[in-house]
N, C-alpha and C positions, 0 to 999 in steps of 0.2 A: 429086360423089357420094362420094367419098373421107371428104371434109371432115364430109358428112353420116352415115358410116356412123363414122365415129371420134366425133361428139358421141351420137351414139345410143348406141352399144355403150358409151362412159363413162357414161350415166345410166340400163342396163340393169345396168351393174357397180354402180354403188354402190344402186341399186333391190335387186337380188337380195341383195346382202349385210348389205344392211337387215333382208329379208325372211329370209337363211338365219342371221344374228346372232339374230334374236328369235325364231324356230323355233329353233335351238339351245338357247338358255339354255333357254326355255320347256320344251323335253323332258326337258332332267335332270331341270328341278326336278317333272313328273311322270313321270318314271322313277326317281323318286329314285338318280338317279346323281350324280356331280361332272359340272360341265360339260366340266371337263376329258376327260374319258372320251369325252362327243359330241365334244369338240374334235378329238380325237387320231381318231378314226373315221369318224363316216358324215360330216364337216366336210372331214377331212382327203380323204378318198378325194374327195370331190363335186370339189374345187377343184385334186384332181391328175387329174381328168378331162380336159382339155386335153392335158399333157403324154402321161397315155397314145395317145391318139387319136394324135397326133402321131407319135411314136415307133413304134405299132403300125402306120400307114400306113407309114412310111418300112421298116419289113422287111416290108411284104406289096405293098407297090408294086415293078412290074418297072421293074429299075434304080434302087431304091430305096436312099437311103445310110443304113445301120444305124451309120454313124457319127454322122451328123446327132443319130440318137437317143440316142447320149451325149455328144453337145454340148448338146443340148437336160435331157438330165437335169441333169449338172453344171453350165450357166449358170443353172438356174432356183433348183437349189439353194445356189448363192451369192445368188440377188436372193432367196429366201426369207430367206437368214441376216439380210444385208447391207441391203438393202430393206426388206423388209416388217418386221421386226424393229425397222428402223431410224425405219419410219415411224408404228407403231404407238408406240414409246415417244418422239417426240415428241409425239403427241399426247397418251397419259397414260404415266406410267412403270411398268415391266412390272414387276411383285414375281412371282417364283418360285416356283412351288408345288412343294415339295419331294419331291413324288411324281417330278417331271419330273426331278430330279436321281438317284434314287437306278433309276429304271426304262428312261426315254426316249433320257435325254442318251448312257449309255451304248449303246443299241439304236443309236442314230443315230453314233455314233462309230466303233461294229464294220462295222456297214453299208458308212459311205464310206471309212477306211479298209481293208476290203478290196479296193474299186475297182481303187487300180492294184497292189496285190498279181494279182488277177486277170490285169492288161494286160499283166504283163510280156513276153507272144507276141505281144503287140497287139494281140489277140483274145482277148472273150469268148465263150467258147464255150457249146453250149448244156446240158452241165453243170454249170460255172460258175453260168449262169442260174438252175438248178433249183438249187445252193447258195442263192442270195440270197435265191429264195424262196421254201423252208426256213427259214431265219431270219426271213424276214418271218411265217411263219406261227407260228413260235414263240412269236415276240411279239407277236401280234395274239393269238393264245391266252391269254397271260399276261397280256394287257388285259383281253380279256374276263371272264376266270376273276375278275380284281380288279376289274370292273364291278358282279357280280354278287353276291362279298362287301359290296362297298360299299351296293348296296343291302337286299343281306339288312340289316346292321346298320340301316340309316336305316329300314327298316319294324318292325325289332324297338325303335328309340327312340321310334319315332310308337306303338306298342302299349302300351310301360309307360308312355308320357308321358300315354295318350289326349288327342292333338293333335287338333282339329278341321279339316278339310281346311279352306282359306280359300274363302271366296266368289268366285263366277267374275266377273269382269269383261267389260266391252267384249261381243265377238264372243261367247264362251263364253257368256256368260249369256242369248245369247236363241239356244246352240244346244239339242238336244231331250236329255233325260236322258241318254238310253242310248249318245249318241256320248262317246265316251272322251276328255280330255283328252290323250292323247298323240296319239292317230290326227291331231285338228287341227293339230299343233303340228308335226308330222313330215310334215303335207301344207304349211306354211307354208316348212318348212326344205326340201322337195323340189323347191318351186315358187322358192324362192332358187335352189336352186341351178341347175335347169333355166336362167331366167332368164342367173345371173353368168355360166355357159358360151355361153349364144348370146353374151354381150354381149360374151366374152373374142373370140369367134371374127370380130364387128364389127368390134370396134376393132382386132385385126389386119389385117385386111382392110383398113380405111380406112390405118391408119399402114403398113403395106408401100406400099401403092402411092402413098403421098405421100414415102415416104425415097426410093423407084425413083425417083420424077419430080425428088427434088431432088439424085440422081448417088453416094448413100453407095451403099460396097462392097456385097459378097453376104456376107462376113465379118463387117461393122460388124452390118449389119439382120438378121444371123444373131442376135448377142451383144445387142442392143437390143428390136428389134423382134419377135421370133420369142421370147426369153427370157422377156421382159419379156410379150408377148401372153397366155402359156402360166402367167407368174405373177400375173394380172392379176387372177382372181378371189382368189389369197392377197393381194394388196395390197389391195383392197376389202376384204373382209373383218377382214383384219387392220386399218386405220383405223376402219372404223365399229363393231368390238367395243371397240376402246381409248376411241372417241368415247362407245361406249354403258356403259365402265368392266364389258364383261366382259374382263378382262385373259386370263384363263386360255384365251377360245377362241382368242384374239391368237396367244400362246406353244403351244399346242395346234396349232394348224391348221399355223402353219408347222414347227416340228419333225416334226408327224406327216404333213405331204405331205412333206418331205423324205426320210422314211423310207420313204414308201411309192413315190416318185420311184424309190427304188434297189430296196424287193425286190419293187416290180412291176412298175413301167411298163418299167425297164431290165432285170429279171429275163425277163417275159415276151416282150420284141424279142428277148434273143438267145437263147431257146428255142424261136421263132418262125425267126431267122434268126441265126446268128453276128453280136455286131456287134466289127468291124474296124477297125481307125484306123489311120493311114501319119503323120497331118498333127501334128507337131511341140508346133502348140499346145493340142493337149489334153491336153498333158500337162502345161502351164504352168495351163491351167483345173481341169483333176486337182488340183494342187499348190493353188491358189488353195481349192479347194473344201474340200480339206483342213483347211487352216490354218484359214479361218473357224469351221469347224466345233469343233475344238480350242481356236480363241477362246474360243469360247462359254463351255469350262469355269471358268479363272479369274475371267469375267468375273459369271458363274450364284456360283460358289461364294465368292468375295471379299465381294459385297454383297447376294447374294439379288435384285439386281433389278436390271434394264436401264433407267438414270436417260434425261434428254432428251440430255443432254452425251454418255451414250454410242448413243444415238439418233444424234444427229448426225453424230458422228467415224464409225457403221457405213454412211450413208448419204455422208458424203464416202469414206474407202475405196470405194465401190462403183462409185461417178465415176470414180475414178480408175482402177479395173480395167479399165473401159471403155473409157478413153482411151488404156491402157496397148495393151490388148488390138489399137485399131485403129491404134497407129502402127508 
């Protein structure tokens, strides 16, 4: 049964992210936004669905560890960097949109850097929480406000251009006038991502109870299985937009779940409950989450794009954190 709910949940995942990639693109281009902008938002929030769930049961469950919940942040937002980054620009190489540099990178940099600014009582507390998300609210403002520019200007080029909207294809053209092309497209990307979450919640379920039966720690299958489950709809996602060459929801989805990793899912547990830590290595996973992150910038700002060569090197780094992590 294991075996069978771990093959399902993998071809629920790459099903859904099939289905939430081409609902994505599709809604920019009739919202005339950048994909970028779906990528960083309703993308980003769908596929940090997991982690919150997670985290939010662990402070509302009795004897629930509000630690777990930022182990569980900061492991996914290393397998975000490290991982899905890493797997996405083997498949095609990620070119940079430089919005992400001068808006994102930074947001994402303040974020996890404050982290163990926060810990230093080894507790977030739940003013702390309501900081994080503050700032997250800031910048999901500051996105939106720059959505909305972006598409004033794309409806005021379509006016002096008089562009002719393209002919509907496929599905669209034998639906009835009056339904909207976004409405379809937005119920294609809803229906992904409903889908990637059940299939993330599978394939944990089947892979826990086959690591239990083959004797790994509650540590390892924390750092593996529980990280990796929780990032499972960013790593579908993230391969089959690199496969389908939209790079930007690739670089989108994981920057902007990790953002939203910290000023919500983590924000909201410890304003729900304090979260606490005693255990020594989250603060080696702290440190780790860090650096990756601070990677990012010579590596964004050097060549504008995450080639396959550094695909790979972020995908062996990430092995090896893992290996590190359980000896």
């Amino acid at each position: 049964m294991a075996i069978l709910f771990l093959l399902v949940g993998l071809a629920m995942l790459v099903g859904g992210a099939e289905l939430l990639v081409r609902g994505g693109g599709a809604l920019a281009l009739a919202l005339k936004v950048p994909a970028m902008i779906v990528a960083l938002t309703v993308v980003a929030f769908g596929t940090s669905a997991p982690e919150l769930a997670v985290s939010v049961s662990a402070a509302l469950g009795e004897g629930g560890s509000t630690e777990a919940a930022l182990a569980n942040v900061t492991g996914s937002n290393i397998a975000n960097i490290l991982l899905v980054l890493g797997v996405a620009a083997l498949i095609r190489p990620l070119v940079v949109d430089r919005g992400l540099i001068k808006r994102e990178i930074p947001a994402l940099l303040i974020l996890q850097l404050l982290i163990p600014v926060l810990c230093m009582d080894a507790v977030i507390g739940r003013i702390e929480g309501m900081l994080l998300f503050a700032v997250g609210l800031v910048y999901n403002g500051l996105l939106i406000r720059q959505a909305l520019k972006d598409r004033s200007d794309a409806l005021a080029a379509d006016l002096e251009g008089d562009l002719p909207d393209p002919e509907p294809e496929g599905i669209m053209a034998r639906l009835p006038a009056f339904v909207p092309a976004w409405a379809v497209h937005a119920t294609f990307l809803v229906f992904g991502l409903a889908i990637l979450v059940a299939g993330a919640q599978l394939f944990v379920s089947g892979a826990f109870t086959l690591a239990t039966w083959a004797g790994f720690s509650e540590r390892f299958i924390g750092l593996t299985v529980i990280a990796l489950g929780t990032s499972a709809p960013e790593i579908a996602t993230g391969a089959i937009s690199a496969w389908r060459g939209e790079t930007e929801i690739a670089l989108g989805n994981s920057v902007g779940s990790n953002i939203l990793n910290i000023s919500m899912v983590l924000a909201l547990t410890s304003m729900i409950k304090p979260v606490a830590f005693e255990d020594s290595g989250t603060w080696i996973d702290l440190t780790v989450a860090n650096g990756v992150t601070l990677l990012l910038v010579p590596i964004i700002l050097l060549s504008g794009r995450i080639g396959r060569v550094t695909g790979g090197l972020m995908i062996a780094a990430y092995l090896g954190y893992i290996l590190f992590s359980q000896s």
